[in-house]
C-alpha positions as CSV (number, residue, x, y, z in Angstrom):
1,X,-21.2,2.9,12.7
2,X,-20.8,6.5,11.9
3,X,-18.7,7.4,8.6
4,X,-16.3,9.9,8.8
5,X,-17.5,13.2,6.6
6,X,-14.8,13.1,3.7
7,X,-13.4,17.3,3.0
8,X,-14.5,19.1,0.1
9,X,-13.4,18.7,-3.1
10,X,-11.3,21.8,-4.4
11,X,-10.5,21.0,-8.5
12,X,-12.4,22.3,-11.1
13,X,-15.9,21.4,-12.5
14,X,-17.4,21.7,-16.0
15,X,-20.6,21.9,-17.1
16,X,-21.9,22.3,-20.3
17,X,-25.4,21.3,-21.9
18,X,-24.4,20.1,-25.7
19,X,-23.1,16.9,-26.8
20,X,-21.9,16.0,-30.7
21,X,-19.6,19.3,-31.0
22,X,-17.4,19.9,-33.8
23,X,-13.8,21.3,-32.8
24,X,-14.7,24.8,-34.2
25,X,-17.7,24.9,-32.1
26,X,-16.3,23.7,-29.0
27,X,-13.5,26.7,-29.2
28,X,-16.2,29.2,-29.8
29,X,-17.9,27.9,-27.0
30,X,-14.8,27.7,-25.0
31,X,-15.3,31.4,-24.6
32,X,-18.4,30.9,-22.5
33,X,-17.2,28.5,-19.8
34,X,-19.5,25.5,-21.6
35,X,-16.4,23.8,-23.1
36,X,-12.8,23.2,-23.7
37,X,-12.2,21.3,-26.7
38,X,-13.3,18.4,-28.6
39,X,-15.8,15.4,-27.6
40,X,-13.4,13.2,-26.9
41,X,-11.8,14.7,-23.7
42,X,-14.7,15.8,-22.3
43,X,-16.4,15.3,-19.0
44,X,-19.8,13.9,-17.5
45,X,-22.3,15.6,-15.3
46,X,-22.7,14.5,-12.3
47,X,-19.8,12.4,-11.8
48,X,-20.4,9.7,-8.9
49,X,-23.7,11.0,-8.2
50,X,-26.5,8.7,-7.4
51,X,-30.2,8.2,-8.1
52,X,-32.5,10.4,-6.8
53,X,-33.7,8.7,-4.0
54,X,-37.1,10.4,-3.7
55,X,-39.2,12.7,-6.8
56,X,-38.8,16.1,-6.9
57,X,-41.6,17.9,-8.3
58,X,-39.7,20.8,-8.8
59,X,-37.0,19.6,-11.1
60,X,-37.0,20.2,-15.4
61,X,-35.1,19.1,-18.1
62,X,-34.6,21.9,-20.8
63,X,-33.7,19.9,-24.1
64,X,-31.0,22.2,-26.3
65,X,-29.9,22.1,-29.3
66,X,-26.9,23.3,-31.0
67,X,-26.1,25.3,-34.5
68,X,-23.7,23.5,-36.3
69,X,-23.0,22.7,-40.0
70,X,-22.7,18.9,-39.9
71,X,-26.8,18.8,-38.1
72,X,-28.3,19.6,-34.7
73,X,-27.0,17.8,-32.0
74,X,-28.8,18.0,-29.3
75,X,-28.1,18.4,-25.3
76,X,-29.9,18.8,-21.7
77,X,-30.0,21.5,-19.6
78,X,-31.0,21.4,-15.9
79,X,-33.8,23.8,-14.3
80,X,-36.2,24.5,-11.2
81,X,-40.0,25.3,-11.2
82,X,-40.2,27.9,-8.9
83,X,-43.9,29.0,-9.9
84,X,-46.9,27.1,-12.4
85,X,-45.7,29.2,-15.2
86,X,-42.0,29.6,-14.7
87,X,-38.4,27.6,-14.6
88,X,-35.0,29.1,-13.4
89,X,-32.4,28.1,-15.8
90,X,-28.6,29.7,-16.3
91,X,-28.8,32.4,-18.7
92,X,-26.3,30.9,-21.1
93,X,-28.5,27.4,-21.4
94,X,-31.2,30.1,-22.4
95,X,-30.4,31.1,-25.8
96,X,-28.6,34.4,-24.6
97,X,-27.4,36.8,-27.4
98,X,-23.6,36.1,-26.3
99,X,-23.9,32.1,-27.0
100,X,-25.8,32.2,-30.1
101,X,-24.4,28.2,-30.4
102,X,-26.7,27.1,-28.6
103,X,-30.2,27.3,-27.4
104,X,-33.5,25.5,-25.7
105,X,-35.1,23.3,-28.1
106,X,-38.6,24.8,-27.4
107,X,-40.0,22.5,-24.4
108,X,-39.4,21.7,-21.0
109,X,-39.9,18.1,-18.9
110,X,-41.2,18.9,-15.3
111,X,-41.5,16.5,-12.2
112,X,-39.6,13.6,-13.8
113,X,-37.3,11.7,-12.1
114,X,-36.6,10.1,-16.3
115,X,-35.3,12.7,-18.3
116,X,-37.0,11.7,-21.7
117,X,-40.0,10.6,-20.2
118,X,-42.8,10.9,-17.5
119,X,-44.3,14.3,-16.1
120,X,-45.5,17.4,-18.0
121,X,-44.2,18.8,-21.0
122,X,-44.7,22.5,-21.7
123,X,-43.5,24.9,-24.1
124,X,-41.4,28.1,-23.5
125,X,-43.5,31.0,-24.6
126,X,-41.2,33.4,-23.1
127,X,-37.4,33.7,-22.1
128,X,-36.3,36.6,-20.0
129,X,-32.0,36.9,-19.2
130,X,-31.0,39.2,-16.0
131,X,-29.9,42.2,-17.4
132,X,-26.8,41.8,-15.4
133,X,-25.5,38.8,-17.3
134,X,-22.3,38.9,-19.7
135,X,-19.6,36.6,-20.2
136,X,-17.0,40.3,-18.8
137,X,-13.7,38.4,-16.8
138,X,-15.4,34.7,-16.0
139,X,-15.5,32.1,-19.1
140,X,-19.1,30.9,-17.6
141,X,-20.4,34.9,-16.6
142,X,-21.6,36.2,-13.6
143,X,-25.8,36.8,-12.6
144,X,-26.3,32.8,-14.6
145,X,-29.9,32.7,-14.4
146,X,-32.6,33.2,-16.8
147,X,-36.5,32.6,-16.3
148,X,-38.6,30.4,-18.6
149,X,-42.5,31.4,-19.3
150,X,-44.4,28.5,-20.3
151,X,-47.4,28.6,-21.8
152,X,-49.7,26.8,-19.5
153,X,-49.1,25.8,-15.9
154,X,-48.2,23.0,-15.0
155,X,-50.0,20.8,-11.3
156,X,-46.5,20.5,-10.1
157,X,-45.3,21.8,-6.9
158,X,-42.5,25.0,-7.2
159,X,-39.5,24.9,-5.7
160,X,-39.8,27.7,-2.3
161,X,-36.9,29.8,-3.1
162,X,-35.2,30.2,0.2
163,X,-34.4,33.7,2.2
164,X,-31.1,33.7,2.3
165,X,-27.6,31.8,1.0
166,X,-26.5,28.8,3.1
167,X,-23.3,29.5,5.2
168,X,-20.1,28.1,4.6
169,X,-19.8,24.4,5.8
170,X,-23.9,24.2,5.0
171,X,-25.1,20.8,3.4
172,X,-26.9,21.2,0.3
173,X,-28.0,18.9,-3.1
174,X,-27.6,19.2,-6.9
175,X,-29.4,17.4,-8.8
176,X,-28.8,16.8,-12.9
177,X,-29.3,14.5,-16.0
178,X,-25.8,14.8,-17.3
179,X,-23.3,12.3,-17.9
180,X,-22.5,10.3,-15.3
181,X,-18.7,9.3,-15.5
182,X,-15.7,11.0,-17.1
183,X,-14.5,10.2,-20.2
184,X,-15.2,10.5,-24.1
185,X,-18.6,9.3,-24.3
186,X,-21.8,11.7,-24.3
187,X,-24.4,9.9,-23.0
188,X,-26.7,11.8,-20.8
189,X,-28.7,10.0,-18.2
190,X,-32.1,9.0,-18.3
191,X,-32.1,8.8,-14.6
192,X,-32.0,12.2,-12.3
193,X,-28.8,12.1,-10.4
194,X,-28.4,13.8,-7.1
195,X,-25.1,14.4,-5.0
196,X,-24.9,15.8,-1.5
197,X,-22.6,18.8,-1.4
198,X,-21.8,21.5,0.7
199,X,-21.3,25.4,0.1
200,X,-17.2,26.2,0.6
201,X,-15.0,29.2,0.7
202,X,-15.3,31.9,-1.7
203,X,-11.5,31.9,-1.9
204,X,-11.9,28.0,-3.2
205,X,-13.5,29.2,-6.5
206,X,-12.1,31.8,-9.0
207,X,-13.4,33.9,-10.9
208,X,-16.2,34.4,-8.7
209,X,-18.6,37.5,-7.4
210,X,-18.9,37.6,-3.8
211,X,-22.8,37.8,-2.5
212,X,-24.0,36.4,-5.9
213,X,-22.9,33.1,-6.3
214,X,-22.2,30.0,-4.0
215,X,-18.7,27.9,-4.7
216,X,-19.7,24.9,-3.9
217,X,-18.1,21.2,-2.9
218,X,-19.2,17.5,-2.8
219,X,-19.1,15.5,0.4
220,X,-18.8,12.8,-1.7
221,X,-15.0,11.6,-3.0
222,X,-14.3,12.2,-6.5
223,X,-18.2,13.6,-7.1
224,X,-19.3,16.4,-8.9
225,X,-21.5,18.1,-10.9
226,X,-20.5,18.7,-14.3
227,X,-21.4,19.0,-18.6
228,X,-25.5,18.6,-18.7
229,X,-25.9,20.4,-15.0
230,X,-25.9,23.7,-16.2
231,X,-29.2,26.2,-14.5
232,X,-30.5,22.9,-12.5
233,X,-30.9,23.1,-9.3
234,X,-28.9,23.5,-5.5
235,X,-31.1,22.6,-2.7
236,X,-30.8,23.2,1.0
237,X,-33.1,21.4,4.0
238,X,-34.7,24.4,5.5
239,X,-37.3,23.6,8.0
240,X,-38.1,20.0,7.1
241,X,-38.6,21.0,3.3
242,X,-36.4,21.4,0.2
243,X,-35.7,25.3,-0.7
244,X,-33.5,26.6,-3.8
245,X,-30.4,28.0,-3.1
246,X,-29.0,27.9,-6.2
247,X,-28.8,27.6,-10.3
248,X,-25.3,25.9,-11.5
249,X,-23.4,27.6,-13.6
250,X,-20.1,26.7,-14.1
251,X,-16.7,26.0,-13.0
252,X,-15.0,26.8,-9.6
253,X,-11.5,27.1,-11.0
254,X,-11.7,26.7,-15.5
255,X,-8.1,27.1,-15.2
256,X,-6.6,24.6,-13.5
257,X,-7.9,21.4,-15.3
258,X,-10.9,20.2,-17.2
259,X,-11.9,17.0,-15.1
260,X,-15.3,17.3,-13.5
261,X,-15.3,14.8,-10.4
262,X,-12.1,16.8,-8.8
263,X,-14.3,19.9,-7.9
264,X,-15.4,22.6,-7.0
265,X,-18.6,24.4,-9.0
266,X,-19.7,27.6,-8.6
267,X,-23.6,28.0,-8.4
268,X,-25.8,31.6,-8.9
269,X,-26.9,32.3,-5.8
270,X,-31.0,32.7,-6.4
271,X,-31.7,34.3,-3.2
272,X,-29.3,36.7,-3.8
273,X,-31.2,37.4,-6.8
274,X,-34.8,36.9,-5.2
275,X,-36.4,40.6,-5.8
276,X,-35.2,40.5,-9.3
277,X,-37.2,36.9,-10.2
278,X,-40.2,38.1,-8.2
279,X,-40.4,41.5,-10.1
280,X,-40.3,39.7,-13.7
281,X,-42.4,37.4,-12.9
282,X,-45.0,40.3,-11.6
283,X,-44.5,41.9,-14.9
284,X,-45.5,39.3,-17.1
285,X,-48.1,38.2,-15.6
């Protein structure tokens, strides 16, 4: 018996790597697109999600931590091996100049389907933002991606980054270690989470850039990414393999409501952004 294919979700999404905020902190960060108030009315990652039913080599967890005065809480961050040496991540899970609250802890989990355990553990030697990145008139900032150097490489496969952006209507995955339910408790999971989704109308998300970045939709009721997501990865099927289409970033409309499993999200585009990864990678070779 055939199900019938439920329609987009078209509410806001929120993702944000840190847990264990302090008010002050979380209205700093408010600024940035990674939250909206305290802990307790918060949201989880991705919401109604499910396990990952297969390993994906491709996948990392980028543990962050947080500056603030009462100790260093600590957070996740999603991101993509797309070569031996280097992860795409957002830019603001990076440690970017603009969101000096927070930052990578210093390593990164690859090809684990547990999120504190299993596959290879590097460290970042070297972080590189796109130039083109600034918070300007979207709380979560346009060009999202950064690119992590590690210090050795690591026997996992990449991620191919695919040619182009899937069309609208398209099916695609996300995939995250976030919460997994809304509601005031911060508890990441150790499990990797994956959602079918499906790239949507520009005119669903706002602010967005146009060519850049993908607003995106679950198939799923009630299900979407969401806090803990941020830089992993959107996947597409593309000639019976997995290819990246894109890096989450943030939400699809930030003001219109803070709940995560209403969607939609808005994801950088990486093969928008293709020539860009390809040339910094050449250069630090």
């Amino acid at each position: 018996m055939t199900r019938p294919t439920p329609q987009p979700q078209i509410r806001p999404a929120r993702r944000t790597p840190t847990r264990g905020f302090a008010v002050r902190t979380a209205t700093v960060l408010a600024l940035t697109g990674l939250a909206v108030t305290a802990p307790a009315a918060s949201a989880g990652a991705i919401v109604n999600g499910e396990d990952s039913t297969r390993r994906y080599s491709f996948m990392v967890s980028v543990l962050q931590v947080v500056n603030a005065s009462e100790g260093p809480p600590s957070g996740v961050c999603g991101g993509t091996l797309i070569a031996p040496r280097w992860v795409l991540t957002a830019a603001h899970c990076a440690g970017h100049p603009e969101i000096p609250q927070t930052r990578p802890a210093g390593t990164v989990r690859i090809g684990s389907e547990h999120r504190s355990s299993g596959g290879t553990v590097r460290t970042i030697v070297r972080t590189v933002h796109h130039p083109d990145y600034a918070m300007g008139d979207a709380p979560r900032g346009h060009h999202d991606l950064a690119l992590l150097q590690l210090d050795r490489p690591v026997r996992q496969q990449p991620a191919p980054i695919a040619d182009r952006a899937p069309k609208v209507g398209a099916q695609t995955r996300i995939l995250g270690f976030g919460n997994t339910a809304e509601g005031p408790d911060w508890s990441f999971s150790e499990r990797l989470q994956q959602l079918d989704t499906r790239r949507i109308a520009d005119s669903a998300c706002s602010p967005f850039k146009a060519g850049t970045e993908l607003c995106t939709g679950s198939t799923v009721p009630d299900a979407m990414g969401c806090r803990g997501d941020s830089g992993g990865p959107q996947i597409q099927r593309i000639g019976g393999r997995w290819q990246l289409v894109g890096a989450t970033s943030g939400d699809g409309n930030p003001a219109a409501g803070t709940d995560c499993a209403d969607g939609p999200g808005v994801w950088t585009s990486v093969a928008a952004h293709k020539s860009w990864i390809a040339e910094t990678i050449r250069q630090h070779r």
